[in-house]
LORO-502306 format. One line per 3 residues: number of its first residue (from 1); their letters; for each residue x, y, z of C-alpha. Coordinates in nm, 4 decimals, always signed. Layout:
% residues N
NUM = a = X Y Z; ...
//
This chain:
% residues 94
1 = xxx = -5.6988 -1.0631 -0.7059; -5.7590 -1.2814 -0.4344; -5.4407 -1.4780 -0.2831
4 = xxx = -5.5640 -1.7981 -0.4001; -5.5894 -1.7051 -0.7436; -5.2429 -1.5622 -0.7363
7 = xxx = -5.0899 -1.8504 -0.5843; -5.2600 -2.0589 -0.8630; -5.1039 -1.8098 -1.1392
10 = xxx = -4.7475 -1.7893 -0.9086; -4.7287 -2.1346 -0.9836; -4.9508 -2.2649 -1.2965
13 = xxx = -4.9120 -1.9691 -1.5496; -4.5913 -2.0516 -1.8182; -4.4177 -1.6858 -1.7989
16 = xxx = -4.0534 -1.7250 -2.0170; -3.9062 -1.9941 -2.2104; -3.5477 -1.9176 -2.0622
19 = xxx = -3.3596 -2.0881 -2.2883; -3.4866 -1.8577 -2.5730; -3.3262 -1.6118 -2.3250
22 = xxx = -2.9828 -1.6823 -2.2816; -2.6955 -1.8131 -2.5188; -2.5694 -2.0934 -2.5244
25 = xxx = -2.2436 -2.0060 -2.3562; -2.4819 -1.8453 -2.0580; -2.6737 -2.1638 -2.0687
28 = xxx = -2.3426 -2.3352 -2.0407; -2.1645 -2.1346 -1.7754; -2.5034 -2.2336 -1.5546
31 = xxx = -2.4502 -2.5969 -1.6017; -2.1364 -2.5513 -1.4770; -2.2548 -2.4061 -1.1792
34 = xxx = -2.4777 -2.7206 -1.1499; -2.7688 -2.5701 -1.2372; -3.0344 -2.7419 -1.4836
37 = xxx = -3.2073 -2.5291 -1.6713; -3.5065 -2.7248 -1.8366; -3.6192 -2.7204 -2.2263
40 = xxx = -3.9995 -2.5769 -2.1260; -4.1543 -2.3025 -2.0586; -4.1436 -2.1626 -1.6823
43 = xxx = -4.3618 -2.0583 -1.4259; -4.2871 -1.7209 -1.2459; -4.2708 -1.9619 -0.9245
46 = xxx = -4.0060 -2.1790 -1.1393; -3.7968 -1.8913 -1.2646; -3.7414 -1.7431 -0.9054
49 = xxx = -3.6328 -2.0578 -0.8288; -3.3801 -2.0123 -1.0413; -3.2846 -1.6681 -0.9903
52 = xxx = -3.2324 -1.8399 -0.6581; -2.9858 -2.0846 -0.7413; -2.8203 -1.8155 -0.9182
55 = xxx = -2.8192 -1.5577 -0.6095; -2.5841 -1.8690 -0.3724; -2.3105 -1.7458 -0.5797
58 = xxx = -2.3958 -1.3651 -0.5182; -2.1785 -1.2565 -0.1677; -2.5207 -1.0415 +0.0101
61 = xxx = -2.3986 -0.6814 +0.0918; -2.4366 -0.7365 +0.4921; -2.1851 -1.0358 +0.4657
64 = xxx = -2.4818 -1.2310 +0.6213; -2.3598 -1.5387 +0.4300; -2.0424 -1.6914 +0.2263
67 = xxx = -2.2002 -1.7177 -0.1099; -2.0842 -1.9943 -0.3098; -1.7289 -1.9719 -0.5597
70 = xxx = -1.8092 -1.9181 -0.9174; -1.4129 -2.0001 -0.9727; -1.4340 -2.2830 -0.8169
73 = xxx = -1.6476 -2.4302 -1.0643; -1.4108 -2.3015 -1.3654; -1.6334 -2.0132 -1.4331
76 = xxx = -1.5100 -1.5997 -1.4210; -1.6789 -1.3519 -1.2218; -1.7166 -1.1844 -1.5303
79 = xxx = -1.9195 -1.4637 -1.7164; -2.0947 -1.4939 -1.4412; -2.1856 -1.1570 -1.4100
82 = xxx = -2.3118 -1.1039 -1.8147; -2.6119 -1.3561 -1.6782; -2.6789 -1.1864 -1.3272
85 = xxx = -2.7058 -0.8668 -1.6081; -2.9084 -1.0639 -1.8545; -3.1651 -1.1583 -1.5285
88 = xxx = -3.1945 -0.8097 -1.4622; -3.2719 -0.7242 -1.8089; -3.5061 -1.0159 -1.8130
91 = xxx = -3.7207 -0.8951 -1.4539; -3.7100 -0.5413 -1.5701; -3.9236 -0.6255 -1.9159
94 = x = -4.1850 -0.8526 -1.7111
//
């Protein structure tokens, strides 16, 4: 596959319709991170974005960076963590 025809496919091919994904309380403990999640269906460009937004509350193992505090937007570690786990489950099926 040529580079051009991936990036056309990175960023024009609808991979998951993550709100089909997650429950609502996941989809709710994102929104209180401040992150939008969209009613459509993403690209795989547009779902590492998220997995992005998600990973500035993840502290990187080399202490590299202060990652941002889930607490301090009213949501547990723990909650938190159920949709780092549902990710994973999510990028280990596609």
């Amino acid at each position: 596959m040529s580079i051009e025809n991936w990036n056309y496919k990175y960023h024009n091919k609808e991979i998951i319709d993550i709100r089909k994904e997650l429950t609502k309380d996941q989809l709710e403990i994102i929104k209180k991170l401040g992150i939008e999640v969209k009613d459509k269906v993403y690209t795989e460009y547009e779902y590492d974005c998220l997995k992005g937004k998600l990973a500035e509350y993840i502290q990187d193992e080399d202490n590299e960076y202060e990652a941002k505090s889930v607490e301090e937007k009213g949501v547990s570690k723990e909650k938190f963590n159920t949709i780092i786990e549902k990710f994973d489950e999510i990028d280990a099926r596609m």
